[in-house]
N, C-alpha and C positions, 0 to 999 in steps of 0.2 A: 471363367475369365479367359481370354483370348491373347494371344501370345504378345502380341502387343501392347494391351491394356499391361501384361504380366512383365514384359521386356521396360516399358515406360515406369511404372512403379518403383523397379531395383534400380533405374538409373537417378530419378527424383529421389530416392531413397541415399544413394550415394554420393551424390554431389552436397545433399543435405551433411551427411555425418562427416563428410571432408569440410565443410564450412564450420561445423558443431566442434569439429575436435580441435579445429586453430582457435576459437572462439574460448575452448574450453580451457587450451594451455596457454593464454593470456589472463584470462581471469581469475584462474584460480589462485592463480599467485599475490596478485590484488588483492582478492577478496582475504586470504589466511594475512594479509600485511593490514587487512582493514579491518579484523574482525569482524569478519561476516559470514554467515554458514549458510546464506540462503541466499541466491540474485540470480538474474536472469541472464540466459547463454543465448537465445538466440530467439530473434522477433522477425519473422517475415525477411527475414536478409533474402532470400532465394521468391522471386515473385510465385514460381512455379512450386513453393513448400509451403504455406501460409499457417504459420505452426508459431505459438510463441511456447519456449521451454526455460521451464523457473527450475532450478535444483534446489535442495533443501537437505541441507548438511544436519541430520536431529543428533542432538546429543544423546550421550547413553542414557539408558531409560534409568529413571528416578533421577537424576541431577536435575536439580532445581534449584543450586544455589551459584548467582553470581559470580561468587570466587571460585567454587569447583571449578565453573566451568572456564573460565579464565585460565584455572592452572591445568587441568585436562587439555585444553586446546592449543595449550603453550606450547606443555611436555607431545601432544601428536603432532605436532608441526616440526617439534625439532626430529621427533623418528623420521616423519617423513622423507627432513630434508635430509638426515642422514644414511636413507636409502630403507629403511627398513620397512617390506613389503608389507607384512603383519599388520600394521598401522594402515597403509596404504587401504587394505584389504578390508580393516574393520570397518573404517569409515564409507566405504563403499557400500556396505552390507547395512548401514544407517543413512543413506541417503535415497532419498525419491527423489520423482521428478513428476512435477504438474504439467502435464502437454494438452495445450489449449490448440485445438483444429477452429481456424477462423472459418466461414462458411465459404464455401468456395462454388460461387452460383452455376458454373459452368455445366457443376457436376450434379445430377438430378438421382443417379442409380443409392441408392443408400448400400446396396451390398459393395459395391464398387469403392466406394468412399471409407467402407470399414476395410475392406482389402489395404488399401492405401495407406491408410493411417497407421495399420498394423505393421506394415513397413518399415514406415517411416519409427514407430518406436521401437520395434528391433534393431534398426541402426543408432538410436538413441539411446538403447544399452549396453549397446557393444563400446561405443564409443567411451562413454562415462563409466565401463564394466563395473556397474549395478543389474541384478537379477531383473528382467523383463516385468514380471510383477510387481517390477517398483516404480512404473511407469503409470502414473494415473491419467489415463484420457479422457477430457471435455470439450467439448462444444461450446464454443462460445458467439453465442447470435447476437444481434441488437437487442437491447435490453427493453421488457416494457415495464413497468410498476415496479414492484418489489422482486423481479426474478433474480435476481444475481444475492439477494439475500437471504432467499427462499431457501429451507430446507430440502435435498433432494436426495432420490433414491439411492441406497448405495448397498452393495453387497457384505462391503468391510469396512468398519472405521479407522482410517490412518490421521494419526497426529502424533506429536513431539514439540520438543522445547527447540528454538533452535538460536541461537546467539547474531545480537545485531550493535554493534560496535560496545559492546560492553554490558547493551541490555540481553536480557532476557524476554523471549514470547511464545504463545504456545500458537501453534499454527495447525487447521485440517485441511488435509489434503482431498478429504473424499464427502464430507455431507452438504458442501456448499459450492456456490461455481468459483466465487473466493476465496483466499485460504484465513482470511481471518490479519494480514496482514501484506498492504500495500508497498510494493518494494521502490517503486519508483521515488516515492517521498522520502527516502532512506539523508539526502542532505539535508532537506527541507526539516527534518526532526533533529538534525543534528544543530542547525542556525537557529530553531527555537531552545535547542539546549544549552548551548552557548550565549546566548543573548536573556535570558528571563529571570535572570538570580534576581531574588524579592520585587518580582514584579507578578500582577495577576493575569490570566491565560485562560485564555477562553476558546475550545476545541467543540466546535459544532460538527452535526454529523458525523460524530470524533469514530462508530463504527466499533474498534475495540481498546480504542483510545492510545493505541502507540503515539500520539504527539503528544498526551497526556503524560505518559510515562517518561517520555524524555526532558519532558516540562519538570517533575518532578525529580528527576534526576539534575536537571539545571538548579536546582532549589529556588521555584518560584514558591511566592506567596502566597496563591492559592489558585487553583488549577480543578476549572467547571466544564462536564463533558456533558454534551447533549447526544441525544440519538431516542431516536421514537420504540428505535429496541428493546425491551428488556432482555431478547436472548444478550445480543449485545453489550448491554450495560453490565450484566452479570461479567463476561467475559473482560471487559474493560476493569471491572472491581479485583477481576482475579489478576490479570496483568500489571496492576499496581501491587497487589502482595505478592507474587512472585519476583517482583523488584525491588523487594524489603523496604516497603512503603505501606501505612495502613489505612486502607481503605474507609475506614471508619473518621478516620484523624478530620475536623474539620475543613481543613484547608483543602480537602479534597474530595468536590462536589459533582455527584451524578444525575443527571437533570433526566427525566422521562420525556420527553415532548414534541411536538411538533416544533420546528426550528424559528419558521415567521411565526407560529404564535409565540414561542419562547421571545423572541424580540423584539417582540409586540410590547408583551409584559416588562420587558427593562424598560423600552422607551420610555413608557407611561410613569415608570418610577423614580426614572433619574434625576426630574427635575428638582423633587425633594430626599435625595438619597447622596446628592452630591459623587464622590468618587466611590463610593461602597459599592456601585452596582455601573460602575464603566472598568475596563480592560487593556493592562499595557499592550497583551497582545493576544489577536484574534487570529482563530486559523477556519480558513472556509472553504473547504474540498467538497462539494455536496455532489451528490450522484446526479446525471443529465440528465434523470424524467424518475419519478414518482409520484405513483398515484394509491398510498397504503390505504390499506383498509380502515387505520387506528386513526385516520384522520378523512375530512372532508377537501382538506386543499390538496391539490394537483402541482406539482413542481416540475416545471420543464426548466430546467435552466437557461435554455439561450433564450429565452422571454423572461426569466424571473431573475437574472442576475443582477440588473441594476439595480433591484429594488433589495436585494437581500449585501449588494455590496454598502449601502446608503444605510441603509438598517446598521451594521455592523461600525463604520464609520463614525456614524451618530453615538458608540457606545464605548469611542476609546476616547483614554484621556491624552491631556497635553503629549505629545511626543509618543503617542503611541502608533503600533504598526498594526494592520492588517493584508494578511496570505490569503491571497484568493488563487485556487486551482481549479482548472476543471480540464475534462477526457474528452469534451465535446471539443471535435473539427468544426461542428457548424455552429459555436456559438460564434456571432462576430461581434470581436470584444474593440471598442471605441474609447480611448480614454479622456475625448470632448465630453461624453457621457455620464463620467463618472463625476459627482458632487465637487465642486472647485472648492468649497468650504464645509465643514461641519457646521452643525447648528449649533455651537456656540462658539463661532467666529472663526476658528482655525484653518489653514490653507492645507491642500493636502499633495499630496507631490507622489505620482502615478512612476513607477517602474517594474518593466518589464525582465523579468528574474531566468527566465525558463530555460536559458542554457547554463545558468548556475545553477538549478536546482535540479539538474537530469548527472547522474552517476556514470561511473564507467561504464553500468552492463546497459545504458540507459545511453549513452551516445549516439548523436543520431538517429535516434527513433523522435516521433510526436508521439509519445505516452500520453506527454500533456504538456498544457501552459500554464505558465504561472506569475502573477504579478504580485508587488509589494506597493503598498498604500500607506506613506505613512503621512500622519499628521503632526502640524506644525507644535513645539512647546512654545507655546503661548504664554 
């Protein structure tokens, strides 16, 4: 490496951990006041660092129960704020960091790009004084089919529990390019938690079902995850009994399936099913392009939205709402487009949510967009 490639690196390097560590002593304090042990510090702030960095506070190993960890995180918050380093220190010692390298076309050398990145997470330990080996680095490209759900290589497996405003989830940081939980929806679970007491809920694509879990913490009525996954499903089964919920209990249904065919099937049944098989509320976050192997249809989103927001519309009742999100920049979302009525007469009334549903460490970024659909009680 040449003095300059080498001089450039520590200065990108520096400017990066001087923005991470203001970043850092803003949020953290948020996040111990919001119960939260895992949110993102820093997304592309710096054009010339193109890094997004998620931390991940795990709890000590075997706490798996709600109230532990409530009173565990209570009693280290108060050491902390009472100065006591020990506390400081342990928590360190239990937390990683997920560091996503966006692809940076500029740069063609691969040995040069691992130079750089290594940098950049040396300064991302020092700053967070967590051990360098707690730094998990990925690549994160444009997605095609199933890759971001794809199992991949890994030398070590990391995971732990880590707390999200009262729940409980088990998150990995190394066999996936995801960790098993989407932090940016972090409001958006808390509005479906707050608003679904004895109401039904319907979480497509639900992935490991965290809006399920918070459904179920809302005490809805009954609360239906799809996802074509079975790694998935299983994991979503586990995340409702680690939230002293049981998996088994009727009201709480694990659908195996492709999503338009799942939707297919309620259409076709509603007419004689009455409200047994329509939903207060529908959450629809679907990944922008799949093409699984477990099915024969192709999902691109910014072509299949309409048809899957009309689908789902079609399946709420009187006064119900449907969450439609998505990551796609280039879906171009028309709300002339969207169904002026369900099919059985109701008017539906389009709002655009997307800077209520973006958090603090989620400020000013396009993570994503987000609309709310709700239809008329008729």
């Amino acid at each position: 490496m040449n003095n300059n490639t080498e001089e450039q690196n520590k200065y990108q390097a520096q400017i990066f951990a001087n923005r991470l560590s203001k970043k850092y002593k803003m949020l953290r304090k948020w996040a111990r006041r919001e119960r939260i042990t895992c949110y993102r510090l820093y997304d592309r702030d710096i054009p010339e660092v193109p890094v997004a960095v998620d931390l991940y506070e795990f709890l000590p190993e075997g706490m798996d129960s709600k109230v532990d960890a409530a009173l565990f995180l209570r009693e280290e918050d108060a050491r902390i704020s009472a100065n006591d380093l020990s506390a400081a220190q342990e928590k360190a010692l239990r937390s990683y960091v997920h560091l996503y390298l966006y692809e940076r076309p500029y740069e063609k050398d691969e040995k040069a790009e691992e130079l750089w990145l290594n940098e950049i997470a040396k300064a991302c330990a020092q700053v967070l004084g967590i051990p360098e080996n707690h730094i998990i680095q990925k690549l994160r490209k444009k997605q095609k089919g199933e890759n971001q759900y794809e199992k991949i290589e890994s030398k070590r497996t990391i995971e732990g529990y880590v707390q999200e405003k009262g729940q409980l989830f088990k998150v990995n940081l190394s066999d996936y390019l995801d960790t098993g939980l989407f932090l940016d929806h972090r409001p958006m679970r808390s509005v479906v938690r707050s608003t679904c007491s004895g109401k039904s809920v319907l979480n497509l694509f639900c992935y490991t079902a965290s809006f399920s879990v918070y459904a179920a913490e809302g005490k809805a009525r009954r609360v239906e995850s799809v996802d074509l996954s079975n790694t998935y499903l299983d994991w979503a089964k586990f995340h409702i009994a680690l939230n002293d919920f049981n998996p088994d209990d009727p009201k709480y249904i694990f659908t195996r399936g492709d999503v338009t065919g799942f939707l297919n099937q309620k259409l076709a049944e509603v007419p004689n099913a009455e409200k047994t098989n329509r939903y207060d509320i529908i959450v629809l976050d679907p990944p922008t392009f799949s093409n699984s192997k477990n099915t024969r249809n192709t999902l691109d989103i910014n072509r299949d939205w309409i048809e899957l927001v009309s689908k789902c519309l079609n399946l709420l009742t009187p006064g119900g709402i449907l969450y439609f999100s998505t990551n796609s920049r280039r879906l171009k979302f028309d709300s002339e487009l969207v169904p002026k009525t369900t099919g059985f007469g109701a008017a539906v009334a389009v709002t655009d949510i997307t800077e209520e549903s973006l958090d603090e460490d989620f400020k000013g970024t396009k993570i994503h967009r987000c609309w709310k659909m709700q239809v008329a009680n008729v």
